[in-house]
N, C-alpha and C positions, 0 to 999 in steps of 0.2 A: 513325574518329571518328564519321561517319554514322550507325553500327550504337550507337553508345555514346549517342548522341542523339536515337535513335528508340525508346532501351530505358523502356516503360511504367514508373511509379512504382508501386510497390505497398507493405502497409501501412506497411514500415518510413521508406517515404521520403515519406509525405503531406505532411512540414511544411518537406520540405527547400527544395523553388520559396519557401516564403515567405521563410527566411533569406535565400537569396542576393538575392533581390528587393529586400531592405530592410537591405541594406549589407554583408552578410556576402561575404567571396572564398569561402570555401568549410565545406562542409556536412560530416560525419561522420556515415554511415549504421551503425546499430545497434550492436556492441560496440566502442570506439574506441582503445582501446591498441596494437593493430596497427597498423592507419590510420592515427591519429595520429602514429606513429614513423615510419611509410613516409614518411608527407606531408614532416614535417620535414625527413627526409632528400635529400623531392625538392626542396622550395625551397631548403636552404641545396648542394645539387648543381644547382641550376637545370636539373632537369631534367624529362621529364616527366610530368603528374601523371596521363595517362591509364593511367598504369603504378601506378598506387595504386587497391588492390580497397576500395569502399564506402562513396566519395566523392563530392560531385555538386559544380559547379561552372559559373562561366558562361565562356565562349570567345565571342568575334565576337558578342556576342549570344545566344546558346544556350546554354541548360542540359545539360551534361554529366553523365551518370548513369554511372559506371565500374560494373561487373559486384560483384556484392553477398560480401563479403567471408564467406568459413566461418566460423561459430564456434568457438570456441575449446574442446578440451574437455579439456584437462587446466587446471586454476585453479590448481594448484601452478606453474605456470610465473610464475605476476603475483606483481612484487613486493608489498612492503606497501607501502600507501599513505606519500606524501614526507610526514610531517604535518608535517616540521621547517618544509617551505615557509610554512606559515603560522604566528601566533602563537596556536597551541593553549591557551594557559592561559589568553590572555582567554576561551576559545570554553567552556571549562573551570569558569571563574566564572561567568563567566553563568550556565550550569544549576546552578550548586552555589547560587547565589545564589535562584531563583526556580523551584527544582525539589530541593534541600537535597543535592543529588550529583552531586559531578564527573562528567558523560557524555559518552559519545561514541558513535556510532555503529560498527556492525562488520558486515561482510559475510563471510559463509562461503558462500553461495549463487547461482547465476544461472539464470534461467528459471523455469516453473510449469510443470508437467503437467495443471494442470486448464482447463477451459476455460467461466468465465460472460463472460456477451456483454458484460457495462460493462466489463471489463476490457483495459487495453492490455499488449498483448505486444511491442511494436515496438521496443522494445533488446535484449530476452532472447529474444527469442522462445517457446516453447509447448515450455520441454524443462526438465532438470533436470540440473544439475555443480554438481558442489559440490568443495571444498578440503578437502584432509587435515584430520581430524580433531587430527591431531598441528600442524602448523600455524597451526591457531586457536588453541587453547592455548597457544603458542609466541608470538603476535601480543597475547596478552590478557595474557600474563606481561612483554613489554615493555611495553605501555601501564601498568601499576600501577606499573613498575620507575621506567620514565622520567619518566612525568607523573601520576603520583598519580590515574591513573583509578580511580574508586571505582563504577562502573556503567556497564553499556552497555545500549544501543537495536540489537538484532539487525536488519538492514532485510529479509531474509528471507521473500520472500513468505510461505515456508510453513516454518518452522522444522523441524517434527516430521516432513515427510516422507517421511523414511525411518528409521526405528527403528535400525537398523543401525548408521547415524552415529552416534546419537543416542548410544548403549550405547559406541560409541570414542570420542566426545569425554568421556563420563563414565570412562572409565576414565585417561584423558587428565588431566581434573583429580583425580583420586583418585590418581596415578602424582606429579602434581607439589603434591601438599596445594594444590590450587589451590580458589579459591571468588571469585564477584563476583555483587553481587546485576546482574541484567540481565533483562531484558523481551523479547521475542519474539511472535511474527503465527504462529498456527497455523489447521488447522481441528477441529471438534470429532472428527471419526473417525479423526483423527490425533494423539488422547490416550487413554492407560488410566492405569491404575493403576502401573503398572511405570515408565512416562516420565513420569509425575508428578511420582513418588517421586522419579529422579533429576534430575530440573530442580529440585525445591525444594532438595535435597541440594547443587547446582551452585551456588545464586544466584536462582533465577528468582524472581521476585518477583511479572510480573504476564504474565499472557496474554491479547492481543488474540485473542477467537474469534468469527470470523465466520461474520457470520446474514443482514444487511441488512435483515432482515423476520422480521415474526412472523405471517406468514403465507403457510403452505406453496406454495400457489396462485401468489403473488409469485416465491418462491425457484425456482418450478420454474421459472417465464416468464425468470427471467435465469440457467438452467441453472446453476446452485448447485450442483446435485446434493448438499444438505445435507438433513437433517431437522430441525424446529424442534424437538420434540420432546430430539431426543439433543444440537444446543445447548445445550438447558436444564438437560441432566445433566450436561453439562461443565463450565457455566457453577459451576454445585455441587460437580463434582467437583471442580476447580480450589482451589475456598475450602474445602472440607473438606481439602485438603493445607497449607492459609496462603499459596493463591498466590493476589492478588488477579485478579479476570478482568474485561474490557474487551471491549466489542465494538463494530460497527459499523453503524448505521441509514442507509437513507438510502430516503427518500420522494418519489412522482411518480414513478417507474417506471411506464415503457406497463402500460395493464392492471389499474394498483392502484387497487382504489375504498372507498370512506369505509370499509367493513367489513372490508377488511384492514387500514387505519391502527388501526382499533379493534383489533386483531389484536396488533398490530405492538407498541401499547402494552399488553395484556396481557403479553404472550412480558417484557415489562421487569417487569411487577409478579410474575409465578409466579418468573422466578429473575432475579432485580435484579442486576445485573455492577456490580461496584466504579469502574467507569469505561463511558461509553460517549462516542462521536461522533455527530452527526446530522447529514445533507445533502442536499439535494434532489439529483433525480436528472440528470447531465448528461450528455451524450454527446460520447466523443471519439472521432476522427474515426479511422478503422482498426478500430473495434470491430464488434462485429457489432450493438450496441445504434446506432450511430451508421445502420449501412445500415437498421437498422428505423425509423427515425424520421426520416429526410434529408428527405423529404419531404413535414415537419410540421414541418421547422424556420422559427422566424419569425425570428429576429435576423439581422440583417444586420451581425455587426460587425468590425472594425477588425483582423487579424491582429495587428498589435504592436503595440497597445494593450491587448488584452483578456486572455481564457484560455480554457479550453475551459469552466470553469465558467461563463463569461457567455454559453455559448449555449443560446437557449430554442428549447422547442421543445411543441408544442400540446398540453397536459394536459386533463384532465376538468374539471380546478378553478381557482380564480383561483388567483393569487399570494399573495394574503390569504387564501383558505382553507388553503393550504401552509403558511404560517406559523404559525398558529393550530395547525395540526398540528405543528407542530412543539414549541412551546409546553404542549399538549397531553402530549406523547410524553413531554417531558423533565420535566414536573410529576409526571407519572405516576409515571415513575421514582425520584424525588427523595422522591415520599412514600413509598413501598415501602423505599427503603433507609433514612430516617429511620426508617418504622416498625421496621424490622428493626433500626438501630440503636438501640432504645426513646426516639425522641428525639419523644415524643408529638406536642410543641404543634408542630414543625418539619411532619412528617405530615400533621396537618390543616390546615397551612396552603397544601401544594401540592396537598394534594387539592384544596380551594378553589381554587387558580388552575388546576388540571388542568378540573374544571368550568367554568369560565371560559371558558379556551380552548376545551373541547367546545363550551359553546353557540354561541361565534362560529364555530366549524367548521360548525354546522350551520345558522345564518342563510348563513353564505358559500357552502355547497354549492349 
C-alpha cells in the first residue's frame, strides 16, 4: 500500500486529489469501462480496491493511486451504449426542436496521434483504435430502427484519419442502402476528393476543419502542424461537394500579437466556413500549453466551482481588447459570407460593426 501511495500523479490523474477532496470515495483514472466493472465488483464483494487497476482513492487519510490501467485496444469488445437507461426521446426532441433533426451523438473512435500543446489527451491518451467499420453501421442501423435517429454528431477527434476505414465504412453503407445525414471533426490533410465524395454520398452534411488561427506563425507556436493556406482549400473544397464546413478560432494564445488577429480575420473573409466557434485561449492543466504558461497564471480559483475555462493567465492585451477581438473576427466573417450570400445591406452592416470593433481594438492595445 506504501508503494501505491507514493506513486506520482501524472497527466492522466491531475484532477483526481480534487474529486476525492471534495466529496467523492473514489476517482476513475483514464478509460473507465474496465475499472468501473472491477470497482463494482470489489464493493458489492467487499473486497479490496487496491486490487482494481486506475483508481485513486482516500484510506486513513491518504490518497491511494492503484497502478495506471492499459488501454484497451480492441473497441469491438464495448458494448453499445445502455441508451434505454435514459429517456432518449426527450434528448431527441430537444435537437429536433432547436436544431430541426433528431441527433445523437456516436463514437467509432479513441485517441489522436497528433500532438498541439492546448490539447488534452488524459482519457485517450496520444493513440489511435477505432471499431469495426461493420459495427458502426450495425449501431446507426439500430438508432434510425429504434428511435427515429435522423442525424448524428460523430464526437471523433479526427474522423478522416485513416482512409482505409473510411472506404469500409462506405462500403458498409453502400452493402446496407444505408445513408444519415451526420457531422464530423476532421483535419484539412485529411481530406481529398475521393473522401469527400464518399462522406457526401454517406450523409455528411458538415465538417468541422481545424485551424485555430489564420495565422501560420500562431499555428506553428501550438504545433498544429496544419497549413493555413491548405485549410483554406478545404474549407472550398468541402462546399464545392454541398458539404457545409465549420471550424474553429480561438484567440490570446502565448505569442499572438494584434497582426496575427488581423491574420486570423482574413483566413475568415479569403474562404468564409458556413459555421465557425470562437474562444479565448485557456490552459488545461496536463497540457503542454498549461506547463508554458503556469507560471503567468494569475487566477486563483475555486476547483469546484469553476472550470478550466476560468483560468487566466498573463496576455499582451486587456480583457477588453480580446473582446473587441473577438467582435471584430466574427463581424468579419458575417459580412464575407453575407456577401457571398449576395445579401448586400446585411454585408455592409457587419463590415460597419467589424470596423467598430477594429477601432476599439486599437484604442485597447
Amino acid at each position: 500500500m506504501d508503494s501505491l501511495s507514493r506513486q506520482k500523479p501524472g497527466k492522466k490523474t491531475l484532477q483526481s486529489n480534487h474529486y476525492l477532496k471534495n466529496g467523492f470515495d473514489v476517482a476513475i483514472i483514464g478509460e473507465g469501462e474496465q475499472s468501473a466493472e472491477e470497482l463494482v465488483t470489489a464493493i458489492q464483494n467487499n473486497s479490496d480496491w487496491n486490487a482494481v487497476s486506475g483508481i485513486a482513492f482516500q484510506q486513513n487519510g491518504q490518497i491511494i493511486q492503484t497502478p495506471a490501467r492499459v488501454k484497451m485496444k480492441d473497441l469491438s469488445d464495448l458494448p453499445l451504449p445502455d441508451r434505454e437507461s435514459i429517456d432518449l426521446q426527450q434528448y431527441l426532441s430537444i435537437w429536433k426542436k432547436y436544431h430541426g433533426k433528431a441527433t445523437v451523438n456516436i463514437s467509432s473512435q479513441r485517441g489522436c496521434p497528433y500532438s498541439c500543446k492546448w490539447c488534452s489527451t488524459a482519457v485517450y491518451g496520444r493513440s489511435y483504435r477505432r471499431r469495426p467499420a461493420h459495427q458502426v453501421a450495425e449501431e446507426i442501423e439500430y438508432l434510425k430502427k429504434e428511435y427515429g435517429v435522423e442525424a448524428l454528431w460523430f464526437v471523433d477527434d479526427v474522423f478522416t484519419v485513416k482512409f482505409k476505414w473510411i472506404r469500409e465504412l462506405y462500403e458498409e453503407f453502400q452493402m446496407r442502402n444505408l445513408k444519415i445525414d451526420f457531422e464530423i471533426i476532421s483535419r484539412s490533410e485529411r481530406l481529398n476528393d475521393e473522401i469527400l465524395g464518399m462522406l457526401k454520398e454517406m450523409g455528411c452534411f458538415r465538417i468541422w476543419i481545424g485551424a485555430e488561427s489564420g495565422s501560420q506563425d500562431v499555428i506553428n507556436a501550438m504545433r498544429r502542424s496544419v497549413s493555413v493556406d491548405e485549410v483554406r482549400e478545404k474549407i472550398k473544397l468541402s462546399q464545392s461537394y454541398g458539404i457545409e464546413a465549420g471550424t474553429f478560432i480561438m484567440v490570446g494564445y502565448p505569442g499572438e500579437m494584434h497582426r496575427d488577429i488581423k491574420e486570423t480575420a482574413n483566413h475568415l473573409k479569403v474562404a468564409p466556413p458556413d459555421e465557425f466557434t470562437i474562444t479565448k485561449a485557456y490552459p488545461i492543466k496536463g497540457t503542454e500549453l498549461y506547463q508554458e504558461v503556469e507560471d503567468k497564471i494569475t487566477s486563483n480559483n475555486d476547483w469546484a466551482t469553476t472550470t478550466d475555462r476560468d483560468t487566466v493567465f498573463e496576455m499582451p492585451y486587456s480583457d477588453a481588447y480580446y473582446q473587441s477581438a473577438i467582435r471584430y473576427i466574427a463581424n468579419t466573417w458575417k459580412s464575407s459570407l453575407a456577401y457571398r450570400n449576395k445579401q448586400y445591406s446585411k454585408h455592409l452592416m457587419y463590415k460597419a460593426k467589424a470596423h467598430a470593433a477594429y477601432t476599439l481594438m486599437r484604442i485597447q492595445s
